[in-house]
C-alpha positions in Angstrom: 0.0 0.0 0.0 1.0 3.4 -0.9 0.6 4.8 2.7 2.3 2.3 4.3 5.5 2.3 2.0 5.6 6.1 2.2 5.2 6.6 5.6 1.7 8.0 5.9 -1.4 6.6 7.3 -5.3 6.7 6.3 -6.9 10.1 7.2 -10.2 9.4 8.8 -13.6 10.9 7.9 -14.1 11.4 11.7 -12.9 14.6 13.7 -10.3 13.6 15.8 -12.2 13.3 19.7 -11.7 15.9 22.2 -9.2 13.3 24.1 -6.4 13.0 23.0 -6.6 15.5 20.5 -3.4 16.6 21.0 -2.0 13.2 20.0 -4.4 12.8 16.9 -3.4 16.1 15.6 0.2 15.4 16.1 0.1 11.9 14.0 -2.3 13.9 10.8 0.3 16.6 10.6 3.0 14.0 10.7 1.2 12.7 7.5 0.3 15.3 5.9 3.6 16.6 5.7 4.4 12.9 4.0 1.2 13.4 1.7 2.5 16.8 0.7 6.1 15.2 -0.1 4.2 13.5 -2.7 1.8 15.7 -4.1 5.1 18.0 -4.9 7.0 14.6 -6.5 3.8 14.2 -9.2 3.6 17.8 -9.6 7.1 18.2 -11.2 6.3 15.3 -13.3 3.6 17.1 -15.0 4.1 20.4 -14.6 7.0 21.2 -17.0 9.7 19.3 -18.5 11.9 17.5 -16.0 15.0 19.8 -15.3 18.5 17.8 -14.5 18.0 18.2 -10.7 14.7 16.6 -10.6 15.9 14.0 -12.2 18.6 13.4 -10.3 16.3 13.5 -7.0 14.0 10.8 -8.8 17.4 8.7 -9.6 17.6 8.9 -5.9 18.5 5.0 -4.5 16.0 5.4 -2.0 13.5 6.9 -4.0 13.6 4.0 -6.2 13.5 1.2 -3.4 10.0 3.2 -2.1 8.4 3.0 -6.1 9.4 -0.5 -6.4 7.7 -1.9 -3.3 4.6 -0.3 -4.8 5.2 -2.0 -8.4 6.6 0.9 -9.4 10.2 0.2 -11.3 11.4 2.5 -14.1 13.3 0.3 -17.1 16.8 1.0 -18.4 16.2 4.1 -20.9 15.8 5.7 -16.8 18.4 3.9 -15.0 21.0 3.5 -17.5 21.4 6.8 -18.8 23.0 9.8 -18.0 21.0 12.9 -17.0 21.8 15.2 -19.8 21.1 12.5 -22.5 17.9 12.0 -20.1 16.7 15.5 -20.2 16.6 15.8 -23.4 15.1 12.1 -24.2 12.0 13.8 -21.6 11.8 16.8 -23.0 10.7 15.4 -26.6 8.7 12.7 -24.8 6.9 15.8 -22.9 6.5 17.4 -26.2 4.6 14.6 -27.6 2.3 13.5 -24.7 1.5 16.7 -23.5 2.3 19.6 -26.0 2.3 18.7 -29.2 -1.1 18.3 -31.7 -2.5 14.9 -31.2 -1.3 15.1 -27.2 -2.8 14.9 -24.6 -2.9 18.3 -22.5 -2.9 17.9 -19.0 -5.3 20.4 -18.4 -8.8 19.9 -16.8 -10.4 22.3 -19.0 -9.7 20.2 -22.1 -9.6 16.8 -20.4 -13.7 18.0 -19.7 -14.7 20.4 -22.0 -12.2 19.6 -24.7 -11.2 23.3 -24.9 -8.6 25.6 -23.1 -10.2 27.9 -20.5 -12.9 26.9 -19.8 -15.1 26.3 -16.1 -12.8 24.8 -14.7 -9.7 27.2 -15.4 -11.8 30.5 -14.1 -13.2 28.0 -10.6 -9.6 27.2 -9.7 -8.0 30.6 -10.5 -11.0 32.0 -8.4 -9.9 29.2 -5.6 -6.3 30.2 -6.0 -7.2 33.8 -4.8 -9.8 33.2 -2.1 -7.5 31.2 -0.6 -4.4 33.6 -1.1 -1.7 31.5 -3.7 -0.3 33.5 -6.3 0.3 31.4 -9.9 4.0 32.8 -10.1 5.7 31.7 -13.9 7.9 29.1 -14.2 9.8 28.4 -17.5 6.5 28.5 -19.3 3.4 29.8 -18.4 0.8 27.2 -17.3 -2.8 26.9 -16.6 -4.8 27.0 -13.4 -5.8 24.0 -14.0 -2.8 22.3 -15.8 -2.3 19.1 -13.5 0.8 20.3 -12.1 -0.4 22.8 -10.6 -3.5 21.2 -9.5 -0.8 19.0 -7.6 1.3 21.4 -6.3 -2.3 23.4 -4.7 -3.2 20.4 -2.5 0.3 19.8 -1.7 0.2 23.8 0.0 -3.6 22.7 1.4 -2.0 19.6 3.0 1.0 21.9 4.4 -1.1 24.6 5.7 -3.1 21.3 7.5 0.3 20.3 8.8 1.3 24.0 10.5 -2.1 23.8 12.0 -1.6 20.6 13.6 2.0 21.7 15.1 0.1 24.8 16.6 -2.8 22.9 18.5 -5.2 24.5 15.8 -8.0 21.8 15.3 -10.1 24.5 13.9 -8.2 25.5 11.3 -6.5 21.7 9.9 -10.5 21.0 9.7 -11.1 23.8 7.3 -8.2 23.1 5.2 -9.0 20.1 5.1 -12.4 20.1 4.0 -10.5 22.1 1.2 -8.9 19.5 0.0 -11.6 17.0 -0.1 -13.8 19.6 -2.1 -10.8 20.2 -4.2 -10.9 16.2 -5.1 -14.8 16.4 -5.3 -14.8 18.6 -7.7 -11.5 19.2 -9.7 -8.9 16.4 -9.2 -11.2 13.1 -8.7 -13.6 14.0 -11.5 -10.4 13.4 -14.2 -7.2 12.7 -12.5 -7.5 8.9 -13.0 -8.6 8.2 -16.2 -6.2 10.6 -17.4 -3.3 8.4 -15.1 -4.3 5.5 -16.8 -4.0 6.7 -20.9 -1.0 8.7 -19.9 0.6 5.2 -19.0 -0.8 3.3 -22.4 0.3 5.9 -24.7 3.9 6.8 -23.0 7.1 5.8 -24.9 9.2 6.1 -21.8 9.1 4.2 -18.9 9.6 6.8 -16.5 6.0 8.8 -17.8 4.6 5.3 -17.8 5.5 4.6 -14.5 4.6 8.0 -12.8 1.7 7.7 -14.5 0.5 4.5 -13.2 2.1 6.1 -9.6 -0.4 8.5 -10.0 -3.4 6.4 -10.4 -2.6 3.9 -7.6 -2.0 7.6 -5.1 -5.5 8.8 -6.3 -7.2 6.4 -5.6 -5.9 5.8 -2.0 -6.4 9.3 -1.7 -10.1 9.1 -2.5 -10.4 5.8 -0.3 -8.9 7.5 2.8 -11.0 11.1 2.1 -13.9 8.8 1.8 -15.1 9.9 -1.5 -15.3 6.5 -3.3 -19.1 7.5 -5.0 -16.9 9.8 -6.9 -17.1 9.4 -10.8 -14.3 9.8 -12.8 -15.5 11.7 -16.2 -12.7 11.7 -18.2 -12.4 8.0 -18.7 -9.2 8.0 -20.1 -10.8 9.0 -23.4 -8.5 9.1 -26.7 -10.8 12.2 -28.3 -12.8 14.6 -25.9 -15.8 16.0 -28.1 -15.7 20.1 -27.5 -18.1 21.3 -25.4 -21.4 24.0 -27.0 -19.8 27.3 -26.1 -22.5 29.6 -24.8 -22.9 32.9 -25.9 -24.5 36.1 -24.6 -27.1 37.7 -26.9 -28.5 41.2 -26.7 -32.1 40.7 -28.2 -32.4 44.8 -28.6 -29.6 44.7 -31.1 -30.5 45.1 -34.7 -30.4 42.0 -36.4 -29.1 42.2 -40.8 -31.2 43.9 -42.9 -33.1 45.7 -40.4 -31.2 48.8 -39.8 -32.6 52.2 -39.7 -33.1 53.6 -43.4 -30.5 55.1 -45.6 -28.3 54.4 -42.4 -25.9 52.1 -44.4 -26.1 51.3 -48.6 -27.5 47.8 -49.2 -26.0 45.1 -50.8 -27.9 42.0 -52.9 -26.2 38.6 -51.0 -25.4 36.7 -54.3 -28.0 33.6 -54.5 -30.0 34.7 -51.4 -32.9 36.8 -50.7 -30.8 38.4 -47.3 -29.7 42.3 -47.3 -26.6 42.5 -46.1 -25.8 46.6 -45.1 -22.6 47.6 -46.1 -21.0 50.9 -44.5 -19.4 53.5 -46.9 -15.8 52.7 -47.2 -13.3 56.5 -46.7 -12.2 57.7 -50.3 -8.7 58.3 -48.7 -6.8 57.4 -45.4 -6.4 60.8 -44.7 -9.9 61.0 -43.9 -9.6 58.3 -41.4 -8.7 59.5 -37.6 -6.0 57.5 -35.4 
């Protein structure tokens, strides 16, 4: 199990019980401190292409002993090659999976809605600022709801739950909590897994294919312990997400063609249809127009 191996425990549904609170509060921020070490691990994986320091952390002997007793275990075009070669194998296999046409973004918007910037970018960003983060730019710029940094969020959620704990503050790891379980309910769980599971069917590399199936197995312990298992996932792991109707504002007082006040524009004869299209009078010279 993924808790066990990585040194954190299953967080309860129940408030921890006015004995011993002390105690209780002390063991969930001692794991949500371990939580959060993970939440930032998956992050870098998806947020950018891997730099030569994060790889050498994931090349880390430990590291690699904690992903194989989960059935994790990267192949030799990881192991056996040296980091610059490495970085720039990634980058192109970044390129394809997640940037190029024919990839697939890891964005919730298109993951969803099968456009950029759409509900779900504008609900995070809005999140982001209630709850005071600030998106600062990284090599590139990235979405609000790029996986990444969807990652990276609950990883500061399950930090802010760990200061709480260390200052006796059961009131406030409760309502950071509860931020990170509406997080899942409505952002995170909805896609995160079947997006996990065609990320590690269509990778090349082992290391995407791997961290991808990482991911999956962490989600859904995650929803297990935050007791959100009647959560659906929506993406499905789908190949080809159908775009979404875009809905647009309409002003029914505006004047539709052909019915604008007379002599206000010349008229034109739509070639093969019965419409009147206005056209407005074109300036004889570009001196007469004002810039």
């Amino acid at each position: 199990m993924l808790n066990a191996t990585f040194d954190f425990d299953t967080v309860e549904d129940e408030t921890p019980s006015a004995t011993g609170v002390a105690l209780d509060l002390a063991q969930l921020g001692a794991e949500s401190s371990a939580r959060a070490r993970i939440y930032r691990v998956l992050a870098g994986v998806f947020v950018e292409e891997p730099s030569i320091e994060f790889l050498s952390t994931m090349g880390n002997a430990a590291w690699l002993r904690s992903l194989e007793q989960v059935g994790v275990k990267f192949e030799s075009d990881f192991l056996d090659t040296d980091l610059h070669t490495l970085a720039d194998v990634l980058a192109c296999e970044y390129a394809t999976l997640f940037a190029s046409s024919g990839g697939f973004p890891p964005v919730e918007s298109v993951r969803l809605t099968g456009r950029f910037k759409q509900d779900p970018h504008y609900q995070i960003a809005a999140l982001y600022q209630r709850l005071g983060f600030a998106q600062s730019k990284g090599r590139f710029e990235v979405f609000a709801d790029q996986l990444g940094l969807e990652l990276m969020f609950v990883a500061e959620m399950l930090e802010r739950c760990a200061q709480a704990a260390a200052a006796n503050d059961l009131a406030a790891y409760r309502q950071h909590d509860k931020e990170i379980r509406r997080f899942w309910s409505l952002h995170l769980g909805r896609w995160v897994r079947g997006y996990s599971g065609l990320i590690s069917r269509a990778s090349n590399h082992s290391f995407y294919r791997e961290m991808a199936r990482f991911l999956h197995g962490f989600a859904s312990e995650e929803i297990a312990a935050m007791g959100l298992t009647r959560l659906e996932d929506l993406d499905q792991g789908q190949l080809v997400i159908p775009k979404s109707e875009i809905t647009l504002e309409f002003n029914p007082d505006e004047p539709i063609c052909g019915e604008c006040p007379s002599g206000a524009a010349e008229r034109m004869q739509a070639p093969g249809q019965g419409r009147v299209i206005p056209i407005t009078p074109i300036p004889a010279q570009v001196s007469d127009l004002a810039f």
